[in-house]
TIROFI-347138 format. One record per residue (C-alpha): z, y, x; residue in three letters. Coordinates in nm, 2 decimals. Layout:
BEGIN
+--------+--------+--------+-----+
:     c3 :     c2 :     c1 : res :
+--------+--------+--------+-----+
:      Z :      Y :      X : ALA :
...
+--------+--------+--------+-----+
//
This chain:
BEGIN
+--------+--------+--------+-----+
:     c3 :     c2 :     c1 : res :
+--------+--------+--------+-----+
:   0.00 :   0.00 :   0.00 : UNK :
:  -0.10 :   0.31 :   0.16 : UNK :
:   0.22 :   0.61 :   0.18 : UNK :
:   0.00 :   0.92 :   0.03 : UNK :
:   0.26 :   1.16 :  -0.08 : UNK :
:   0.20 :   1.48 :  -0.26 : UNK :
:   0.42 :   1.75 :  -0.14 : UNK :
:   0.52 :   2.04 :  -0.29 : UNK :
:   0.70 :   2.32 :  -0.13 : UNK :
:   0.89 :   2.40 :  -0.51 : UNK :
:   1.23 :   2.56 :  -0.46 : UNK :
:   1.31 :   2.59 :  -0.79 : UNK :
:   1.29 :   2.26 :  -1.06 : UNK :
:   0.99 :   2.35 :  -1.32 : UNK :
:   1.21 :   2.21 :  -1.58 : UNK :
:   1.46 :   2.50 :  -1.53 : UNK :
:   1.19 :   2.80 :  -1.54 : UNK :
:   1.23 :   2.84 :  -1.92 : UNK :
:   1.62 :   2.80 :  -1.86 : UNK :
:   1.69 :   3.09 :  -1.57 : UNK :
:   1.46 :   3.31 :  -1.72 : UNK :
:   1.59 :   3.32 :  -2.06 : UNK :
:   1.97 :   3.33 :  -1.95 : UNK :
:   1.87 :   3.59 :  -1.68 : UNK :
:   1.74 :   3.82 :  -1.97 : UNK :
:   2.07 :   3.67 :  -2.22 : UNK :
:   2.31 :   3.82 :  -1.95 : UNK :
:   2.17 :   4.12 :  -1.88 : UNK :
:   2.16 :   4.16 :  -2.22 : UNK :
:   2.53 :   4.06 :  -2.23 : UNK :
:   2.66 :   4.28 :  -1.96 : UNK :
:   2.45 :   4.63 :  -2.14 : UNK :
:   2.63 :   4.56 :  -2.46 : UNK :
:   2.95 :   4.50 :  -2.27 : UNK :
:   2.90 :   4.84 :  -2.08 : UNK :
:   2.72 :   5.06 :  -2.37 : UNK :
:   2.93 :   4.91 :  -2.62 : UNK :
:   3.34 :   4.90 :  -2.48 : UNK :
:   3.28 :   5.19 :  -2.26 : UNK :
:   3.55 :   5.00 :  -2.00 : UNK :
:   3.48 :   4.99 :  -1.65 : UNK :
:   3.65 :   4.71 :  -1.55 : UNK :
:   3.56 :   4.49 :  -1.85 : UNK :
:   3.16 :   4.53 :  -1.77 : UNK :
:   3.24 :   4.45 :  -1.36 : UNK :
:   3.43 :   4.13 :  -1.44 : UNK :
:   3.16 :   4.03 :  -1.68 : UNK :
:   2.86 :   4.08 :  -1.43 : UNK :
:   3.10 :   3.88 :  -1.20 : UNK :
:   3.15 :   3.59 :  -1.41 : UNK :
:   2.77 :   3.61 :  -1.52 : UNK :
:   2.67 :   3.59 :  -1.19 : UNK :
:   2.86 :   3.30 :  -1.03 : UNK :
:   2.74 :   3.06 :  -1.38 : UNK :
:   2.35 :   3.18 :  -1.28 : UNK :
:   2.46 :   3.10 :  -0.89 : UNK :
:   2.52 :   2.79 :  -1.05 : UNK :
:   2.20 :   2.75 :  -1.26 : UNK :
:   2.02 :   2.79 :  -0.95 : UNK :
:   2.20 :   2.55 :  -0.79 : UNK :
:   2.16 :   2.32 :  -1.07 : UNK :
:   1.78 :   2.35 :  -1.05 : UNK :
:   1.71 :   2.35 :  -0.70 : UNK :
:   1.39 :   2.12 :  -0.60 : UNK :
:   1.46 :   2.05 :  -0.24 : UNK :
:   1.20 :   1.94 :  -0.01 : UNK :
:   1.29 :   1.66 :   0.15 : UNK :
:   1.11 :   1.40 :   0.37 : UNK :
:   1.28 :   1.05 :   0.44 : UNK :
:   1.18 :   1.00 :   0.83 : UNK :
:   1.32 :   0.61 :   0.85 : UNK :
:   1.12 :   0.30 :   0.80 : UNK :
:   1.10 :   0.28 :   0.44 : UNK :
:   1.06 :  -0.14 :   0.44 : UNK :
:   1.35 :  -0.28 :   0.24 : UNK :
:   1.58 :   0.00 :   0.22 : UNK :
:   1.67 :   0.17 :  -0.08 : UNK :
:   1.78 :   0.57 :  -0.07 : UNK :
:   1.99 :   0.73 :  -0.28 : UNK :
:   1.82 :   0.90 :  -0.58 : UNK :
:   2.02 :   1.16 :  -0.64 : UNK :
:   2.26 :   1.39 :  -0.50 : UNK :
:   2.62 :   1.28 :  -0.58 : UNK :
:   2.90 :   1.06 :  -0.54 : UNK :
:   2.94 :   0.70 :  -0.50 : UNK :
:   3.15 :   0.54 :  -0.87 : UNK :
:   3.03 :   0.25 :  -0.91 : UNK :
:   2.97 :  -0.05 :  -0.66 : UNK :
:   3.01 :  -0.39 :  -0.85 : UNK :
:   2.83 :  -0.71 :  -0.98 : UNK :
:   2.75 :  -0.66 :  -1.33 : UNK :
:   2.55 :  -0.82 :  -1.62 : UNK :
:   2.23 :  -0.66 :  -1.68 : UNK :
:   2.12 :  -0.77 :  -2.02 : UNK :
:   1.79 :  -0.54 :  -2.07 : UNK :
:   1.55 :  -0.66 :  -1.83 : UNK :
:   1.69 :  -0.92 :  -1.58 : UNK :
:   1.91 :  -1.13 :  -1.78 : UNK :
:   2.14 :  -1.23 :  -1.50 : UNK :
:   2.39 :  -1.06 :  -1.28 : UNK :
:   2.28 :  -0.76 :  -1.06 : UNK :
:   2.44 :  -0.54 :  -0.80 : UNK :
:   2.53 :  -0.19 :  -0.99 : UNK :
:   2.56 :   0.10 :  -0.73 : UNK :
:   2.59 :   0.46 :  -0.96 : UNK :
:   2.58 :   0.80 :  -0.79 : UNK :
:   2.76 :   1.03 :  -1.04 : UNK :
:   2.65 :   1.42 :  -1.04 : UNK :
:   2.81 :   1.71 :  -1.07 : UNK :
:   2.74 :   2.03 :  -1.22 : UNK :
:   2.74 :   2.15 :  -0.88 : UNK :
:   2.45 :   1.89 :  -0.71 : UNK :
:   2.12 :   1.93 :  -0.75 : UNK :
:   1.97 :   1.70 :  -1.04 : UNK :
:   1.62 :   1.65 :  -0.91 : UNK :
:   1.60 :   1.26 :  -0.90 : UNK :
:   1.38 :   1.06 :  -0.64 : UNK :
:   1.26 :   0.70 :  -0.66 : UNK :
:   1.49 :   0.47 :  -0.44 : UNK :
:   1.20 :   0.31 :  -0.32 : UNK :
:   0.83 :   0.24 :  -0.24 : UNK :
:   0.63 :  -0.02 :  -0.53 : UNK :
:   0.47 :  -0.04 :  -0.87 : UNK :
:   0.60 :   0.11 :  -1.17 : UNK :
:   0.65 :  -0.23 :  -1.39 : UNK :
:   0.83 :  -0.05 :  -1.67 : UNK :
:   0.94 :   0.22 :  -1.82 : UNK :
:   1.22 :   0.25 :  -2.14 : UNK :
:   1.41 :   0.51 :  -2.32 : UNK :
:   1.70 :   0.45 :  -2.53 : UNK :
:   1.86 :   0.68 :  -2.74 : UNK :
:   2.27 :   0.68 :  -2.73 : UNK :
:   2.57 :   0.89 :  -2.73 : UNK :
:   2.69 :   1.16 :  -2.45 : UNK :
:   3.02 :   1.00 :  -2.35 : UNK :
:   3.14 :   1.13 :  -2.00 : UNK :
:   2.90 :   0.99 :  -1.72 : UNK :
:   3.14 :   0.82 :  -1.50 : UNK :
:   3.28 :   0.61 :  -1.80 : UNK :
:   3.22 :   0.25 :  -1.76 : UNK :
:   3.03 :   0.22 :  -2.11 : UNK :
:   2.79 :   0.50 :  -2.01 : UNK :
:   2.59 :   0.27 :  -1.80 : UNK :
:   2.53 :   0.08 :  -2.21 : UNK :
:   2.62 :   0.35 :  -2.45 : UNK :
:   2.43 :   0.65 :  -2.32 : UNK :
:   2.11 :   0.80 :  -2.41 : UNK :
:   1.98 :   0.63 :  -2.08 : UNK :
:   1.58 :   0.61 :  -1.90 : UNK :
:   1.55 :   0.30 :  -1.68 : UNK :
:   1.23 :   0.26 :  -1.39 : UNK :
:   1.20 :  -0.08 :  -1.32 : UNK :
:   0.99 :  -0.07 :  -0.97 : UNK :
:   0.81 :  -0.40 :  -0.75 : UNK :
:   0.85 :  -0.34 :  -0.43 : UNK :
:   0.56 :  -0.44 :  -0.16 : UNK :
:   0.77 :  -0.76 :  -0.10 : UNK :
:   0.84 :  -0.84 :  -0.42 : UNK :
:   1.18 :  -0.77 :  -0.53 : UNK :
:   1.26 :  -0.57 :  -0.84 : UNK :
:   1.46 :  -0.27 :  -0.83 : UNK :
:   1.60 :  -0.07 :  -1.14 : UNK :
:   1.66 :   0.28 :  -1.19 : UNK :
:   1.87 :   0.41 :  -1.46 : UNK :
:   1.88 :   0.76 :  -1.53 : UNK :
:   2.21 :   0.84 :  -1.77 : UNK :
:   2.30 :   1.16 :  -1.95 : UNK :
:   2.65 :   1.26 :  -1.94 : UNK :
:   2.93 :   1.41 :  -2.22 : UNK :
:   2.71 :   1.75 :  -2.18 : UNK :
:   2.35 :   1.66 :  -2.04 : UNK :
:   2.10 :   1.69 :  -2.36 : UNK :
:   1.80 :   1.62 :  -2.18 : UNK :
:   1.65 :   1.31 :  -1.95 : UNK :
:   1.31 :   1.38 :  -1.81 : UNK :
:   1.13 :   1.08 :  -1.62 : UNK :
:   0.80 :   1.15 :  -1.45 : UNK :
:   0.77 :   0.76 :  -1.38 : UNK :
:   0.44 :   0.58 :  -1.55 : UNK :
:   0.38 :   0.23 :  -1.58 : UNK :
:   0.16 :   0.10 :  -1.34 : UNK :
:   0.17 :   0.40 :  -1.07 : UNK :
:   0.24 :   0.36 :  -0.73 : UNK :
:   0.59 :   0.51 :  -0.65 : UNK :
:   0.70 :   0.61 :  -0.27 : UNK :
:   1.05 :   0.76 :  -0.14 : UNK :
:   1.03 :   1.13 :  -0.12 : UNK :
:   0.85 :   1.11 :  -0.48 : UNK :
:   1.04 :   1.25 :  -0.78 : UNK :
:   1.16 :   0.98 :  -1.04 : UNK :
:   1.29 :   1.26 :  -1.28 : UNK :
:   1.54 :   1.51 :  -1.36 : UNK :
:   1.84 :   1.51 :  -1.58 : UNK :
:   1.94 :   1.84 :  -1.75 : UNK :
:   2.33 :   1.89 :  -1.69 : UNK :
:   2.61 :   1.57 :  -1.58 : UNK :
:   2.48 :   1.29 :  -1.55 : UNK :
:   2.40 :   0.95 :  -1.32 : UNK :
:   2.20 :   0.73 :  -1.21 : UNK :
:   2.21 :   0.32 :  -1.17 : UNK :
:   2.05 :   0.14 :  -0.94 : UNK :
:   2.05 :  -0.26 :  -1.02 : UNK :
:   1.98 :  -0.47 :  -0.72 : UNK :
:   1.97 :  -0.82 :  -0.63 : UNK :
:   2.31 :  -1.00 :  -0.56 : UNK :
:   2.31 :  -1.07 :  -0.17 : UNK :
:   2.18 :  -0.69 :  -0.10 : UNK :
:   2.36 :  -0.54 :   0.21 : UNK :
:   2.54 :  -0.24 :   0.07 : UNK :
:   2.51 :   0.07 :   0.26 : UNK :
:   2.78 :   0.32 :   0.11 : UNK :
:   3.13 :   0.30 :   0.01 : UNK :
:   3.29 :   0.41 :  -0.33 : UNK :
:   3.36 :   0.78 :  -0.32 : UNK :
:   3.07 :   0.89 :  -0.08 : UNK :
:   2.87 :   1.19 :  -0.11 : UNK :
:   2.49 :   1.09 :  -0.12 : UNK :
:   2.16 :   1.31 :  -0.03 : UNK :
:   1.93 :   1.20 :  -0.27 : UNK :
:   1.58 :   1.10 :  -0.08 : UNK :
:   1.81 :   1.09 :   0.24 : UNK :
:   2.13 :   0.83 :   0.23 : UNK :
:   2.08 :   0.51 :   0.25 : UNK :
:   2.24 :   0.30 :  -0.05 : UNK :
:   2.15 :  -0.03 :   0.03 : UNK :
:   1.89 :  -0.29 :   0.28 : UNK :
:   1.70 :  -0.55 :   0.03 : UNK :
:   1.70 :  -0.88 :   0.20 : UNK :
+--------+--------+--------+-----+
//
């Protein structure tokens, strides 16, 4: 399979244009009533304070880092999201393979960038989208009970790897670029989740595990795991 990548030098996520330009023009909005309408100077600076650290956040939030994986992409599988390690345990995965899988989630803050990459080079077997409820994404039952999107990938040598992109108690919005049948490489973007959220990866039971519960990942950078 050849690695063509398409690289684009976007700073900012296009799924948050709409969102920063409409809250920009919101708080502005905001902060001239404040002032015109209270007449208190004090009032208007701590509200163009407070507006301005949430839209530092926003732009946080929507960042679309450029990043480049410079390893041997054979076998491994990167982290496809920026986060923190919750989850690392054999599990039952009921929706595509039947049998027990290795579960490693990455749980994302407010804070971290929710641009998703895919963990690995293959095919695109599958995509699925299943409605659900917005329970707190580092809940257990989130991984089941969530409106969830799960990318099932083939990789060159054959083993199956699964993607599951969760919302959380306050993400309203899963958007998954993935199509069935494409080729998908590291440094490619999976997706983006709007707000909290997570994201799954199912492996085979035997993979070496690369991170321990608790550690910050770069998504497209940290290794997670080495298929065997």
């Amino acid at each position: 399979m050849s690695r063509l990548k398409k690289i684009k030098k976007i700073r900012i996520h296009r799924e948050g244009t709409h969102t920063l330009i409409f809250t920009f023009l919101g708080m502005v909005a905001f902060c001239l009533l404040i002032h015109f309408g209270l007449h208190i100077k004090l009032m208007t600076q701590v509200t163009v304070v407070i507006c301005i650290i949430i839209y530092a956040i926003l732009l946080n939030f929507f960042q679309c880092p450029v990043r480049l994986y410079d390893g041997d992409t054979k076998n491994v599988v990167i982290a496809p999201a920026d986060g923190r390690v919750v989850v690392i345990e054999e599990v039952d995965e009921n929706d595509f393979f039947h049998d027990r899988r290795l579960m490693i989630s990455i749980f994302m803050s407010l804070t971290n960038v929710h641009a998703n990459w895919f963990p690995c080079d293959g095919i695109v077997k599958k995509v699925t989208h299943d409605n659900g409820r917005f329970k707190a994404a580092w809940l257990p039952k989130a991984s089941t009970e969530n409106e969830r999107s799960a990318v099932l990938i083939e990789t060159p040598s054959g083993v199956q790897v699964l993607a599951r992109q969760i919302a959380g108690a306050m993400a309203r919005r899963i958007v998954t670029y993935a199509k069935e049948g494409d080729d998908c490489f590291i440094d490619e973007h999976m997706g983006f989740i709007k707000l909290g959220s997570r994201v799954d990866v199912y492996l085979p039971i035997g993979t070496e595990v690369c991170v321990e519960m608790g550690q910050k990942t770069t998504g497209n950078q940290t290794i997670i795991a080495k298929l065997k």
